[in-house]
C-alpha positions as CSV (number, residue, x, y, z in Angstrom):
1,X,188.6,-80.0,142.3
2,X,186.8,-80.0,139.1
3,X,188.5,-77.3,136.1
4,X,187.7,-73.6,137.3
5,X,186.0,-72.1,134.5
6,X,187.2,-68.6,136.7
7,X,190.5,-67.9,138.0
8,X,190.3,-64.8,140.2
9,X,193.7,-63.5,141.0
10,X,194.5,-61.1,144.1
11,X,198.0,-60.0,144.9
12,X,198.8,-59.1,148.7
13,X,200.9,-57.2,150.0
14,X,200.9,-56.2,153.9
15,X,196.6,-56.3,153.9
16,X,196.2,-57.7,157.7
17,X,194.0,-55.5,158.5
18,X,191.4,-56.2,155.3
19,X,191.9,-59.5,154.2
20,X,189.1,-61.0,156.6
21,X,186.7,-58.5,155.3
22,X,188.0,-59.8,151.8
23,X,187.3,-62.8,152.3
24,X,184.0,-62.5,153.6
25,X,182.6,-60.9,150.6
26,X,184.5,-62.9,147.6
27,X,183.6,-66.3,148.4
28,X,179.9,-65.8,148.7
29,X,180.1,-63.7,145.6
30,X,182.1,-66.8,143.8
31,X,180.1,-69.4,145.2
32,X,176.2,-67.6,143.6
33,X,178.0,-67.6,140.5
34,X,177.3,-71.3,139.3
35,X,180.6,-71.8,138.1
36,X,184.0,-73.2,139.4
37,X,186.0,-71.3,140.6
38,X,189.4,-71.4,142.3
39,X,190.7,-68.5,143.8
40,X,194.9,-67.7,143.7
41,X,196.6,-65.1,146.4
42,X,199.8,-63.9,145.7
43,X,201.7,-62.6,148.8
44,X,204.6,-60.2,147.6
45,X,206.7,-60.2,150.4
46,X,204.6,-59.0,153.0
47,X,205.8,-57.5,156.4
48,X,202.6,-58.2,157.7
49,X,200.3,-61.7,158.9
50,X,199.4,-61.3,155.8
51,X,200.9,-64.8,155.1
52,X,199.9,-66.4,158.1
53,X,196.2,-65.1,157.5
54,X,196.4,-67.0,153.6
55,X,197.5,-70.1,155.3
56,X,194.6,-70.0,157.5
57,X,192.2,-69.1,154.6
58,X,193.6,-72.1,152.7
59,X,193.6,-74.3,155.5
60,X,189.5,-73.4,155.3
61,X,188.7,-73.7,151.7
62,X,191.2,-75.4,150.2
63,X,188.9,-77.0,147.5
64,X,189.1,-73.5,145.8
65,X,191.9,-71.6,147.6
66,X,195.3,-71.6,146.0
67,X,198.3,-69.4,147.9
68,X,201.5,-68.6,146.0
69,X,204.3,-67.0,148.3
70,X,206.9,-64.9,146.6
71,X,210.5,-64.8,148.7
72,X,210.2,-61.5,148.6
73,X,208.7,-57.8,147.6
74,X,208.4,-57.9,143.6
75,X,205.7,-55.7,142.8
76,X,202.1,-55.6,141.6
77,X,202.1,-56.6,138.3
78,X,204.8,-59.7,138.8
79,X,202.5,-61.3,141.0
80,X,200.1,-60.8,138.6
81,X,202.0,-62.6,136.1
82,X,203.0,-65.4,138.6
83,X,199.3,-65.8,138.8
84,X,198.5,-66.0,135.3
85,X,201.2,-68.7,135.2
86,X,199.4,-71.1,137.7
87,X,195.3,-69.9,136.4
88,X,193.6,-72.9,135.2
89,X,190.6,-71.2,134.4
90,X,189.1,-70.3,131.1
91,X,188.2,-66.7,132.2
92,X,190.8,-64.9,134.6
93,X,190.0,-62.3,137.0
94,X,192.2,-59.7,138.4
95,X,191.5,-58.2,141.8
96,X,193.0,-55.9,144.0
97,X,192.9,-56.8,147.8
98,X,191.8,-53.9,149.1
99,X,188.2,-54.3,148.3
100,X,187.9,-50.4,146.4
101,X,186.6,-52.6,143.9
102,X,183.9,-54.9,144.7
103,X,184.1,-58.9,144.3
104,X,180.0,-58.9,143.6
105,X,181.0,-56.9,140.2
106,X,182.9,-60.1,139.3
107,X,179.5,-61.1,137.9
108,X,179.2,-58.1,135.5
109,X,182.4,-59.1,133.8
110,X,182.0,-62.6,133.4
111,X,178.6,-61.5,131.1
112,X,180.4,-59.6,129.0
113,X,183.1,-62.5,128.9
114,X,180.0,-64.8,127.7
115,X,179.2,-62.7,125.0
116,X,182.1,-62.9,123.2
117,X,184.8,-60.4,124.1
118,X,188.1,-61.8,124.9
119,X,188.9,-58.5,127.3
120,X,186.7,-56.5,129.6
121,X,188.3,-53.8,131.7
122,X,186.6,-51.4,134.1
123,X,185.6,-48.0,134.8
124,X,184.7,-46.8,137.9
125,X,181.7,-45.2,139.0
126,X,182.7,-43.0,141.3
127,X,186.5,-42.6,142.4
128,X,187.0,-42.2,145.9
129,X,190.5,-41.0,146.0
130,X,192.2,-37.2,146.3
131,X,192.4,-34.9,144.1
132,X,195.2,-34.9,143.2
133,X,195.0,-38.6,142.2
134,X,191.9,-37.6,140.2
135,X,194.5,-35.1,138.3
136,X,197.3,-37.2,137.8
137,X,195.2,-40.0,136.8
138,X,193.8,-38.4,133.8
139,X,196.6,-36.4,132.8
140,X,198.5,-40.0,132.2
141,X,195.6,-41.4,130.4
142,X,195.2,-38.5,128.3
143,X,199.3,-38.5,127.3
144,X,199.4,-42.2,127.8
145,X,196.8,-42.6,124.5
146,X,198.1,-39.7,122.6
147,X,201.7,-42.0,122.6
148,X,200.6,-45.3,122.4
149,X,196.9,-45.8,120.9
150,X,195.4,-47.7,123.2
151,X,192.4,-46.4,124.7
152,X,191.6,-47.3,128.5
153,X,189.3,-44.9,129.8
154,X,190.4,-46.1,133.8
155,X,193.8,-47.5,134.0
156,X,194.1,-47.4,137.4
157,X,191.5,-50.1,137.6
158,X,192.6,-53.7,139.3
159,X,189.3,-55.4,138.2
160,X,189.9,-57.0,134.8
161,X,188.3,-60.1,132.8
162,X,190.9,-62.1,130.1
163,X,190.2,-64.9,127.8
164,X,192.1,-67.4,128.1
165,X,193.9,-66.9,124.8
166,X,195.4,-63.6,126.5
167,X,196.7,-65.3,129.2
168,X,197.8,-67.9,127.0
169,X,199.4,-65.0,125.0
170,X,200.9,-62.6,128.2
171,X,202.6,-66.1,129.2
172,X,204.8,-66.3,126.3
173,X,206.3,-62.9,127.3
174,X,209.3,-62.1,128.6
175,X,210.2,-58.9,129.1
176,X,210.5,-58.0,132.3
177,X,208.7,-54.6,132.3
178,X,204.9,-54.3,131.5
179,X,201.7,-52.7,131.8
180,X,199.0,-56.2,131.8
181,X,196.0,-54.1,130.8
182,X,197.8,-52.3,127.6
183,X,199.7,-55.9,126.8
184,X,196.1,-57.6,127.2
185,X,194.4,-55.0,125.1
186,X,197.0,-55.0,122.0
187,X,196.2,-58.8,122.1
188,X,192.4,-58.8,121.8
189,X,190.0,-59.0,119.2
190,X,186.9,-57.8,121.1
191,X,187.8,-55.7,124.3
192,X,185.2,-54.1,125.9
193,X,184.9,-51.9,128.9
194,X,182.1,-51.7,131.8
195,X,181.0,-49.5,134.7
196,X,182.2,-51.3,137.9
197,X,181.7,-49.4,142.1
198,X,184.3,-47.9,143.7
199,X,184.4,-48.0,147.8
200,X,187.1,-46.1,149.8
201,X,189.0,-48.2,151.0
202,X,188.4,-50.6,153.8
203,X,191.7,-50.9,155.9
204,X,195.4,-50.2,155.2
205,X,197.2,-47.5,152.7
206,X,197.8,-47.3,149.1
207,X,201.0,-48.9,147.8
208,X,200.8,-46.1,144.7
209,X,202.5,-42.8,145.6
210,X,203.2,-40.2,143.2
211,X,206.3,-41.4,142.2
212,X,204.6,-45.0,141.2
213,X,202.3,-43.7,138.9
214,X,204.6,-41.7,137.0
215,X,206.8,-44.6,136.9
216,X,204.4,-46.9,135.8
217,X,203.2,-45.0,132.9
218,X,207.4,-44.4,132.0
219,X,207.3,-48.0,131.6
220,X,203.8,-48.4,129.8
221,X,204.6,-45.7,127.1
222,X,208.2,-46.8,126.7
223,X,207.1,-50.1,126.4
224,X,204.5,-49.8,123.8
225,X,205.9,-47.1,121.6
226,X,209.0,-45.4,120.3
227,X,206.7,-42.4,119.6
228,X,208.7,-40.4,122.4
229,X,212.0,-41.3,120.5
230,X,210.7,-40.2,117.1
231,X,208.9,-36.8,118.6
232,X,212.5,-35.9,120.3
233,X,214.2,-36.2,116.9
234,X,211.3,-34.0,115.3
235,X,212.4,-31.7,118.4
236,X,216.0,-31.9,117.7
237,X,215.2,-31.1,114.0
238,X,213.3,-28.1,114.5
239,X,215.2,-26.8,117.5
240,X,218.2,-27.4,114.7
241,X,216.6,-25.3,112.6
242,X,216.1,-22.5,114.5
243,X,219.4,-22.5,116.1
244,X,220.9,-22.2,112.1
245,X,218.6,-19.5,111.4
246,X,219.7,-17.8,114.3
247,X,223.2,-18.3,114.0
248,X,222.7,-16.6,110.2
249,X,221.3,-13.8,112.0
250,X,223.6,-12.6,114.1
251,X,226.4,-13.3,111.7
252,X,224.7,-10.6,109.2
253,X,224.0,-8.7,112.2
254,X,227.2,-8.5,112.7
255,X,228.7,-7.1,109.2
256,X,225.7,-5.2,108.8
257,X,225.3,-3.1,111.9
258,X,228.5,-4.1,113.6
259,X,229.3,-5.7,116.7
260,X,226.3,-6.5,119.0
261,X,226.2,-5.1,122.4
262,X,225.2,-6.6,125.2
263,X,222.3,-9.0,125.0
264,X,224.3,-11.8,126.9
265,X,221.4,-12.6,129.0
266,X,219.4,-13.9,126.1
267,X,222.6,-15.5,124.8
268,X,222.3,-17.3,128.4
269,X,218.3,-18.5,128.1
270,X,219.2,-19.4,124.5
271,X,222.1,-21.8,125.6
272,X,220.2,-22.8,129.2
273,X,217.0,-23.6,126.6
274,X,219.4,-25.8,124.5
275,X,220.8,-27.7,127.2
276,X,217.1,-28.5,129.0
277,X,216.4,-30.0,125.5
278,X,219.3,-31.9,125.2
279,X,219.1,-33.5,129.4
280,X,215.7,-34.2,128.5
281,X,216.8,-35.9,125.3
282,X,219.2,-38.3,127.5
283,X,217.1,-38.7,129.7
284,X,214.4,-40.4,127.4
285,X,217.4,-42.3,126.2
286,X,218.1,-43.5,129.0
287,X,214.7,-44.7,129.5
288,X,214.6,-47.1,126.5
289,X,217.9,-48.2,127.1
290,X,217.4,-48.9,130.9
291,X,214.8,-51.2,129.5
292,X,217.0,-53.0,127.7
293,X,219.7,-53.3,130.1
294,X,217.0,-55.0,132.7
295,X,215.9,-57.3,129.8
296,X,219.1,-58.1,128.4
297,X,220.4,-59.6,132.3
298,X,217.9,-62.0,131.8
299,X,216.7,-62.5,135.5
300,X,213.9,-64.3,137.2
301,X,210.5,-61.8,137.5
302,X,210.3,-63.6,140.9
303,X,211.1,-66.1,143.3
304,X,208.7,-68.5,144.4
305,X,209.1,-69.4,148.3
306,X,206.1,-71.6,147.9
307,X,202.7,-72.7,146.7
308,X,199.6,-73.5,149.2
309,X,197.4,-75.9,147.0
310,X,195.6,-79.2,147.3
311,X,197.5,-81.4,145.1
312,X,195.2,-84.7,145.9
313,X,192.3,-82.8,144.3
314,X,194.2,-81.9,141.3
315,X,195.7,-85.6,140.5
């Protein structure tokens, strides 16, 4: 196989159902592009044929089919990175498997790619998800560029065009916690976003619940600013302050007027308020150093079981 001059990478994880429909779609997109192209799955630990369903699709098209097989169930964005590892390709292509995002859009990227910017991310259309996904979503992007600066409009958007400098870059990495779309963006020069579709989705279920969204933007603004850190210690400082000033009071209350009584309910909220602050305070502690606790044991991101490519091509 000649050098791809595009990478697309898809991570799978228990897409049976959808994968066909997938496939049918991408490679005709790839193949009207006039470029090479190879094309690298991820399975993370799927439950599913999805495996068995790769194998098949390599087996068919293996000129431009390469199928890396994690041991195991290691997340989204680690099979990401185990795909940057093995792209080839001058521009790289993330993709989710689910085909919300449509593979003939792939075009749209790659122009911006050609006119210089080193980064294009995506915005979609129209969002066919719930409501309460809609909320959630931009409540995190609104806090998540307050903290950290960097401006996604979508960041809940798979489909994604890098330079090869930012893979280049993202490969040197090694923390084991990251957000690739904020990493990607603090490394380029000329990002740029464009309008991309947005289908329901075909087969299957979302692997983000509630719980994975707010965890994943924990980890993105942890991991790109100590702004939380420094607005706590303006918090401590001010709440402080007041407590002092309060403390003052009552004490001249006291030889003033005399001994205050009652008012032992608002001595409650006062000390209940000061003990919210101070779990929320450990808490965000233990946030940053939970990060470095995972970073510090020095573990593998993942496990390769195996990689599905034609090796006689690439001699």
């Amino acid at each position: 196989m000649a050098q791809p001059q595009v990478s697309v990478i898809i991570p799978v994880y228990n897409e049976e159902d959808g994968l066909q429909a997938l496939f049918d779609r991408l490679y005709p997109a790839l193949d009207k592009l006039g470029r090479n192209y190879e094309v690298i799955f991820i399975n993370d630990g799927s439950k599913d044929r999805s495996p068995a369903i790769l194998r098949e699709q390599f087996q068919k098209r293996p000129d431009v089919t390469r199928v890396i097989l994690f041991n195991g169930n290691f997340g989204q964005h680690k099979a990401i990175l185990a795909g940057f590892a093995h792209a080839q390709g001058d521009y790289v292509v993330t993709l989710d498997a689910d085909l919300q995002n449509p593979p003939e859009d792939i075009a749209t990227l790659l122009a911006e790619m050609d006119r210089g910017h080193d980064y294009v991310g995506s915005i979609r259309r129209q969002r066919n998800d719930s409501a309460w996904r809609h909320v959630a979503s931009r409540a995190m992007n609104s806090l998540r560029e307050r903290i950290t600066r960097i401006k996604m409009t979508d960041q809940g958007c798979m489909l994604r065009a890098y330079h090869r400098h930012i893979i280049d870059a993202i490969n040197q990495c090694s923390e084991m916690n990251t957000f690739i779309p904020a990493l990607a963006y603090t490394f380029a020069s000329k990002p740029t976003e464009v309008i991309v579709g947005h289908d329901e989705r075909a087969a299957g279920e979302s692997k983000y619940s509630l719980y994975s969204l707010i965890r994943l933007n924990f980890d993105l603004m942890t991991g790109f600013s100590i702004v939380p850190l420094q607005l706590f210690s303006m918090l401590g400082m001010l709440v402080s302050l007041v407590s002092g000033l309060l403390v003052i009071y009552l004490a001249g209350r006291r030889l003033i007027i005399g001994p205050e009584e009652g008012g032992l309910f608002t001595l409650f909220a006062i000390a209940f308020l000061l003990i919210g602050v101070a779990l929320f305070g450990i808490g965000l502690l233990g946030e940053y150093i939970g990060r470095i606790y995972q970073e510090v044991r020095n573990r593998p991101r993942y496990i390769i079981q195996a990689v599905l490519e034609n090796r006689d091509d690439r001699a």
